[in-house]
PQR file with spaces between the fields and no chain letter, atoms N, CA, C, O and H, PARSE charges and radii, in Angstrom:
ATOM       1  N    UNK     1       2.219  -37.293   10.196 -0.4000 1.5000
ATOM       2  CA   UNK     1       2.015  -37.198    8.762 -0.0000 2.0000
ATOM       3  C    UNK     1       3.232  -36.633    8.040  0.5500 1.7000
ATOM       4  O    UNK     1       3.511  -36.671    6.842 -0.5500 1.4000
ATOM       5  N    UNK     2       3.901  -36.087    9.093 -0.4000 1.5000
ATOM       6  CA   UNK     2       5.465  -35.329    8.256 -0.0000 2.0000
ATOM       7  C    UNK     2       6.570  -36.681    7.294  0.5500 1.7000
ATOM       8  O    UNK     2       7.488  -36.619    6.476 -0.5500 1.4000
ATOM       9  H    UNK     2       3.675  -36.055   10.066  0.4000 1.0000
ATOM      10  N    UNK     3       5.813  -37.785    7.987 -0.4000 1.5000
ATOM      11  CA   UNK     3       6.838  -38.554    7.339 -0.0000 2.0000
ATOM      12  C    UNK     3       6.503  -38.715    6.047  0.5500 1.7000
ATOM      13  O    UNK     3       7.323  -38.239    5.263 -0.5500 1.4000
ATOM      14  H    UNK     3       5.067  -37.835    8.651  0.4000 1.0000
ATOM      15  N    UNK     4       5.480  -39.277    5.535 -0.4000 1.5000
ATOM      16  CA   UNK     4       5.050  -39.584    3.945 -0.0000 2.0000
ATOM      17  C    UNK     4       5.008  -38.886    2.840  0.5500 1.7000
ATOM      18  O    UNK     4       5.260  -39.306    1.711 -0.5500 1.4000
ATOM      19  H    UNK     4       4.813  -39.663    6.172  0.4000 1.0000
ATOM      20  N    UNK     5       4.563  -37.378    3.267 -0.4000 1.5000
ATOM      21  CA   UNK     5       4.260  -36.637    1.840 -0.0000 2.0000
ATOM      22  C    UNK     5       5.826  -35.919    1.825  0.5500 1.7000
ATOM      23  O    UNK     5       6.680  -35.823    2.707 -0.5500 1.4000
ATOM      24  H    UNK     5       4.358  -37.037    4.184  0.4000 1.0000
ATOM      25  N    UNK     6       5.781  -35.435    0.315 -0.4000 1.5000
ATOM      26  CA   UNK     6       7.142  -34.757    0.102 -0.0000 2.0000
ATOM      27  C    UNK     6       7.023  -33.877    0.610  0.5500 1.7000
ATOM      28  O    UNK     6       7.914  -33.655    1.430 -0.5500 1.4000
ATOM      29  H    UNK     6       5.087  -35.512   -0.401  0.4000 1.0000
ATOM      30  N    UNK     7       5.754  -32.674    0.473 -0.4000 1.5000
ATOM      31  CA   UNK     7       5.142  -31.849    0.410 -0.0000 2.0000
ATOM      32  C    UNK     7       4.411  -31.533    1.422  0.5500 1.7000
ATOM      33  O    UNK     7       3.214  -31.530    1.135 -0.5500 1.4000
ATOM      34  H    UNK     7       5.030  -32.855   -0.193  0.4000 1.0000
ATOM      35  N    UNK     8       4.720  -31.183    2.826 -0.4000 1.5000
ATOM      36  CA   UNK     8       3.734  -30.830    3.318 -0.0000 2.0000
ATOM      37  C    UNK     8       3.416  -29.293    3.556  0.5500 1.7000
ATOM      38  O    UNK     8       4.361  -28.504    3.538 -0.5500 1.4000
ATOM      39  H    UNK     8       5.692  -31.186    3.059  0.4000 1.0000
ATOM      40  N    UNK     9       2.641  -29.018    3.691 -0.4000 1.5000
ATOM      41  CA   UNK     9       2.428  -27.733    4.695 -0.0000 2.0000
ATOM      42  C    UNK     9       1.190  -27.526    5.742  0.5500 1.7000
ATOM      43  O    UNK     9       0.042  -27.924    5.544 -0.5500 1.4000
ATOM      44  H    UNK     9       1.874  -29.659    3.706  0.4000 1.0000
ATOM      45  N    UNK    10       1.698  -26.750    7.016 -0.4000 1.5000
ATOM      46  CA   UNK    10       0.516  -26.717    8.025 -0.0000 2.0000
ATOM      47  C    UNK    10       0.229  -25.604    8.059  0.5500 1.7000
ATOM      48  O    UNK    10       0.571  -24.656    7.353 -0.5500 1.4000
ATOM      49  H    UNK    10       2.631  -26.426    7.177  0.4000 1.0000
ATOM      50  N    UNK    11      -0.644  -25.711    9.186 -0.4000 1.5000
ATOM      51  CA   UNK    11      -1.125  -24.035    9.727 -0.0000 2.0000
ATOM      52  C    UNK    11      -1.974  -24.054   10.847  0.5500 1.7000
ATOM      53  O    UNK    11      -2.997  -24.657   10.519 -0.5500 1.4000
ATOM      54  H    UNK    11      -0.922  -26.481    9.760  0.4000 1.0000
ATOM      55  N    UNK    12      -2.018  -23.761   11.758 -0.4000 1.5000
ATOM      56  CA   UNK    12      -2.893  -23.630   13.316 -0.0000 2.0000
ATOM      57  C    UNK    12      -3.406  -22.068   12.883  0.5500 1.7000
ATOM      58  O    UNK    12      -2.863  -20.971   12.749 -0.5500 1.4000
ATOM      59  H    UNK    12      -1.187  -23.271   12.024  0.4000 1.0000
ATOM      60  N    UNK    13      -4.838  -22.648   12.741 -0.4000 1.5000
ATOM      61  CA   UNK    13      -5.792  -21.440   13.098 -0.0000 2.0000
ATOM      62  C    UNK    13      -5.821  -21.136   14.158  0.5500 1.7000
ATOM      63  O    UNK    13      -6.262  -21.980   14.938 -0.5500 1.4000
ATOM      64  H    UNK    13      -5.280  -23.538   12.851  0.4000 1.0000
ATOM      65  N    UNK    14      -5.274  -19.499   14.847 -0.4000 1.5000
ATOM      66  CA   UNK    14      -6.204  -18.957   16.500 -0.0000 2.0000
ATOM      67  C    UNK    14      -7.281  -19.286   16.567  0.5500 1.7000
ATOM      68  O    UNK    14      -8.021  -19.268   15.584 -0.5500 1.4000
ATOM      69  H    UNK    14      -4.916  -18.813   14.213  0.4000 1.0000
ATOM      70  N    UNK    15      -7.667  -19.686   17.775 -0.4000 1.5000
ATOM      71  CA   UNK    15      -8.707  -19.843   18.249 -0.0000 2.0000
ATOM      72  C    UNK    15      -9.880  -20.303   17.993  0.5500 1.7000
ATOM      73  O    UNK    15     -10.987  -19.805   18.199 -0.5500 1.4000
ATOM      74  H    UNK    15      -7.066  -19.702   18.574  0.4000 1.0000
ATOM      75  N    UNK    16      -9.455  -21.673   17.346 -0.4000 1.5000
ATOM      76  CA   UNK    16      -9.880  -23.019   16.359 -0.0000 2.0000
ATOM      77  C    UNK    16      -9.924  -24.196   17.109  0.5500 1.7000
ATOM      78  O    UNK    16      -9.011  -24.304   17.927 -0.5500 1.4000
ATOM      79  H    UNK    16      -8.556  -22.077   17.179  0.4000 1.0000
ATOM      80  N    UNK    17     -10.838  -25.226   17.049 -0.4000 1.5000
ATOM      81  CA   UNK    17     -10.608  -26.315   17.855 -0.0000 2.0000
ATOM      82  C    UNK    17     -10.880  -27.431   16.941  0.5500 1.7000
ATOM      83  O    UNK    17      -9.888  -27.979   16.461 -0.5500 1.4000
ATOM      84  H    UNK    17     -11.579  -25.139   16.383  0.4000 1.0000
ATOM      85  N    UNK    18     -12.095  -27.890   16.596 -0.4000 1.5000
ATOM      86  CA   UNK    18     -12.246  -29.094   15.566 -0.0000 2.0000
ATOM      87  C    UNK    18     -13.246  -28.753   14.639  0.5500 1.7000
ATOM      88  O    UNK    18     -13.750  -29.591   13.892 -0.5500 1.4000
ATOM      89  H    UNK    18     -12.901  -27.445   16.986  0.4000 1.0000
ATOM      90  N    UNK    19     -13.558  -27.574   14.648 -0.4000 1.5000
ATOM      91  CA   UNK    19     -14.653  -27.255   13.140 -0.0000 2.0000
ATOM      92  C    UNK    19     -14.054  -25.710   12.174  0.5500 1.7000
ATOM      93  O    UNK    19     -14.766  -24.712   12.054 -0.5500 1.4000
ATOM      94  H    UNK    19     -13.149  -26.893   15.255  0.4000 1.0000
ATOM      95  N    UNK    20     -13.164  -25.783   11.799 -0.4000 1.5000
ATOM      96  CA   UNK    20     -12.370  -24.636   11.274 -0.0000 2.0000
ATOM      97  C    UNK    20     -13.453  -23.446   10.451  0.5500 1.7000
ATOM      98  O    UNK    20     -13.543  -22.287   10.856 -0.5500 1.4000
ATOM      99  H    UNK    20     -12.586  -26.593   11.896  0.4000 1.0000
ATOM     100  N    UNK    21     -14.402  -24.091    8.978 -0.4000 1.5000
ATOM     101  CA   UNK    21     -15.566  -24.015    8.627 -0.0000 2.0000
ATOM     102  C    UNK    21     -16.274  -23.041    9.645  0.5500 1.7000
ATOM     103  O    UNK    21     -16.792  -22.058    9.116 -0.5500 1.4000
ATOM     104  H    UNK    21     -14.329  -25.033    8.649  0.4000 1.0000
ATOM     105  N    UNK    22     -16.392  -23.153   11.099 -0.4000 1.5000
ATOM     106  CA   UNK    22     -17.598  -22.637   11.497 -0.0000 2.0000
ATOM     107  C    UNK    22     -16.790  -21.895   12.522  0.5500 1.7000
ATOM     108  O    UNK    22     -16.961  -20.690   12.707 -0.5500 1.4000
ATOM     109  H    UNK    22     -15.971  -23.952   11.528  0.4000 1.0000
ATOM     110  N    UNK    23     -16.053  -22.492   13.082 -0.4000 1.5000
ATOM     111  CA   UNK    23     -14.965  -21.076   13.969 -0.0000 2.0000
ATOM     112  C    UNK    23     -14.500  -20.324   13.711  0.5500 1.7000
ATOM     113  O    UNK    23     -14.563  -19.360   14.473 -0.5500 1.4000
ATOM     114  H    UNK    23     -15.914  -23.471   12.931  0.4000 1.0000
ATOM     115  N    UNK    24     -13.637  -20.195   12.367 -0.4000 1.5000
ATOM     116  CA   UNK    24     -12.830  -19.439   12.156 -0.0000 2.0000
ATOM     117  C    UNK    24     -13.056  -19.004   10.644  0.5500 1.7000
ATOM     118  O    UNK    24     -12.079  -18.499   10.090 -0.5500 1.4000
ATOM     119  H    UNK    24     -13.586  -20.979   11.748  0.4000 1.0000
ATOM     120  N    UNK    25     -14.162  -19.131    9.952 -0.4000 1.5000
ATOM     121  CA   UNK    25     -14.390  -19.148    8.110 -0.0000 2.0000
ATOM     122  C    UNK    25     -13.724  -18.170    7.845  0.5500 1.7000
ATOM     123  O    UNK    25     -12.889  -18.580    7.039 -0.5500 1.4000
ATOM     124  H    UNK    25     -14.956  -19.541   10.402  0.4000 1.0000
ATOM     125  N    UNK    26     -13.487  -16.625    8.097 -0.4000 1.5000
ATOM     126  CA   UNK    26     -12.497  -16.095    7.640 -0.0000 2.0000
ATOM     127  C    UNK    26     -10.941  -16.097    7.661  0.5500 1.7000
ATOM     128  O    UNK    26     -10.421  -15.380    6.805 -0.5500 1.4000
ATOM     129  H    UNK    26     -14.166  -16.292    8.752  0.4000 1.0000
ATOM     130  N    UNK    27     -10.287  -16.634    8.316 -0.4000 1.5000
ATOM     131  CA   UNK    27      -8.869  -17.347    8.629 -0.0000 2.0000
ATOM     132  C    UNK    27      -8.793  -19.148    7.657  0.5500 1.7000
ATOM     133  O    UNK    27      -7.926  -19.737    7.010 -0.5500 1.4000
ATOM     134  H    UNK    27     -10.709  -17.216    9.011  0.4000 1.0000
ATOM     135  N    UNK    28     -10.065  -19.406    8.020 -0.4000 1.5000
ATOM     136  CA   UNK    28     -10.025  -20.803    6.780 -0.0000 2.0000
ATOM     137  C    UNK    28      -9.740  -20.492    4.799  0.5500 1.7000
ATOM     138  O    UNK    28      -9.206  -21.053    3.842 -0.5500 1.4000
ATOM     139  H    UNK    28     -10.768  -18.927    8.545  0.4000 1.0000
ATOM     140  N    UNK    29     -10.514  -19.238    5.115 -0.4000 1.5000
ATOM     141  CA   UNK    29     -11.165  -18.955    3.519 -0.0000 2.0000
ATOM     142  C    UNK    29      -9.757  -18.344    3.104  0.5500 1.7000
ATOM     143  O    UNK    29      -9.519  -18.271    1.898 -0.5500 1.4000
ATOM     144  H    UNK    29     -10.948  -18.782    5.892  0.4000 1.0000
ATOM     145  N    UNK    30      -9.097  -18.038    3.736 -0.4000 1.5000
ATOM     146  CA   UNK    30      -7.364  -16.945    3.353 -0.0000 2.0000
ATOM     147  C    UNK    30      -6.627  -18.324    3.154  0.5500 1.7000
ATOM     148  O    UNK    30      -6.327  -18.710    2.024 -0.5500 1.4000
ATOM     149  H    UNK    30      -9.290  -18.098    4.715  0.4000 1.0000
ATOM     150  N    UNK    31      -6.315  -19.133    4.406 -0.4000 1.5000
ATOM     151  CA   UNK    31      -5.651  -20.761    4.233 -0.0000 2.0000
ATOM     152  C    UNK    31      -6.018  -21.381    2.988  0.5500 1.7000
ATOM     153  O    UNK    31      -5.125  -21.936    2.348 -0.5500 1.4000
ATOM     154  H    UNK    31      -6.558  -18.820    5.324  0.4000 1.0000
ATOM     155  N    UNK    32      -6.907  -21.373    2.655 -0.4000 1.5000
ATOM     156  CA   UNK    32      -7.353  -22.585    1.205 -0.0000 2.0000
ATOM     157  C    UNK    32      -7.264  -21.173    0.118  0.5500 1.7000
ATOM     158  O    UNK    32      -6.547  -21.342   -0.868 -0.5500 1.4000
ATOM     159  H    UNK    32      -7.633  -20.922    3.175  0.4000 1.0000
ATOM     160  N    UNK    33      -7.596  -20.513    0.186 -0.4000 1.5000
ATOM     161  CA   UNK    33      -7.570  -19.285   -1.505 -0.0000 2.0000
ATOM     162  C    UNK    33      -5.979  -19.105   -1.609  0.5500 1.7000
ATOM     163  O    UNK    33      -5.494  -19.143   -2.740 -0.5500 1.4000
ATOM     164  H    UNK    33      -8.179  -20.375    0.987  0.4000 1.0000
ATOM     165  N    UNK    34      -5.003  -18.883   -0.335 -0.4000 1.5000
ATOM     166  CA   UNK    34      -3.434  -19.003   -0.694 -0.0000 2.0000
ATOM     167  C    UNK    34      -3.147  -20.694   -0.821  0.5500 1.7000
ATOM     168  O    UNK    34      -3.239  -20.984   -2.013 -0.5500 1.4000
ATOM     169  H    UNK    34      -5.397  -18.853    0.583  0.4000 1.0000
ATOM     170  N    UNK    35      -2.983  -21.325   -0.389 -0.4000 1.5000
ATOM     171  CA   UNK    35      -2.855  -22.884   -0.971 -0.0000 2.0000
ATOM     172  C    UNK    35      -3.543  -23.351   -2.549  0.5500 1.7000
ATOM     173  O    UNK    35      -3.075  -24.228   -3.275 -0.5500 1.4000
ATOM     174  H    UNK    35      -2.908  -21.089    0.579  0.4000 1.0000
ATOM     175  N    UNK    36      -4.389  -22.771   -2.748 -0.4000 1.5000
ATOM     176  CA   UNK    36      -5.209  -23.174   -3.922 -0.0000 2.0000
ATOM     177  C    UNK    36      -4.713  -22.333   -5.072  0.5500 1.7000
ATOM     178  O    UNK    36      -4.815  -22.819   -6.199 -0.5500 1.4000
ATOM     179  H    UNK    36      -4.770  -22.059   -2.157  0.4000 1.0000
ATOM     180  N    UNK    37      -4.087  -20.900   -4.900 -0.4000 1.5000
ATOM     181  CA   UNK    37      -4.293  -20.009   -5.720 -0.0000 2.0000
ATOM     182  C    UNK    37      -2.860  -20.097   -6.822  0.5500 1.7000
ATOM     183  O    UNK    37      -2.723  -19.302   -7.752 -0.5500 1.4000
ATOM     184  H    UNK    37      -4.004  -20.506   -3.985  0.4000 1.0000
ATOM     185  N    UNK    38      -1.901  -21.165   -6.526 -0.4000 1.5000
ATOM     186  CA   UNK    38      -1.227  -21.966   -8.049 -0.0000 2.0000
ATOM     187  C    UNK    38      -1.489  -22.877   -8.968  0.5500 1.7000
ATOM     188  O    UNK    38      -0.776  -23.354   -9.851 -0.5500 1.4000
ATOM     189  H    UNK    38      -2.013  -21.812   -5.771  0.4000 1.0000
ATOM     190  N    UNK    39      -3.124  -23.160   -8.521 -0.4000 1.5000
ATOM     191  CA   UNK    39      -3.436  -23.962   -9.418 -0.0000 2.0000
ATOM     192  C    UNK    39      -4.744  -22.963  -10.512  0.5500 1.7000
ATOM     193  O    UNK    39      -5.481  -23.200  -11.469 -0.5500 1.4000
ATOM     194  H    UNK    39      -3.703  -22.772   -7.803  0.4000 1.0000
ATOM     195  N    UNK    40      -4.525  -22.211   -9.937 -0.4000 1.5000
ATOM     196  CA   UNK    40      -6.014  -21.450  -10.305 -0.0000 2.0000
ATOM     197  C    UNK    40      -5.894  -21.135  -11.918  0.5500 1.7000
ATOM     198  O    UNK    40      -6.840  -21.037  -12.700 -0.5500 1.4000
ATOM     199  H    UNK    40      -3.926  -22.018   -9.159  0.4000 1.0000
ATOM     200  N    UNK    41      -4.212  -20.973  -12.279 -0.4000 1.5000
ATOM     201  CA   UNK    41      -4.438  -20.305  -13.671 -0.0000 2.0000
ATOM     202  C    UNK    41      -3.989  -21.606  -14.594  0.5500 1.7000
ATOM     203  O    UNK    41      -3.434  -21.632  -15.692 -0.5500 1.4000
ATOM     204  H    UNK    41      -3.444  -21.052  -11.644  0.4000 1.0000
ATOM     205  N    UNK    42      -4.456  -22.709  -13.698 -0.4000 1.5000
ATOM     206  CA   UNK    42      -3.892  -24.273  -14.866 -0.0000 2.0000
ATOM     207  C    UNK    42      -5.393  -24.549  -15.426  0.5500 1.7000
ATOM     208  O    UNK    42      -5.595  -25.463  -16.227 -0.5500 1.4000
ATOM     209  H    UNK    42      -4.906  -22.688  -12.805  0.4000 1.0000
């Protein structure tokens, strides 16, 4: 996916496998509130 977007960014949750939501909700909920939180005051 690195090739297409201008923009990317990742992140590997510890000790996460394929349901982030239910493994890891506090390490998810920090990932999306910092990614989300420049749009917050548009």
């Amino acid at each position: 996916m690195r090739l297409v977007p201008h923009d990317l960014e990742s992140l590997i949750l510890p000790n996460c496998g394929h349901y982030p939501a239910e493994e890891a909700p506090e390490a998810m909920l920090a990932a999306l509130t910092a990614f989300l939180a420049p749009y917050r005051e548009q």
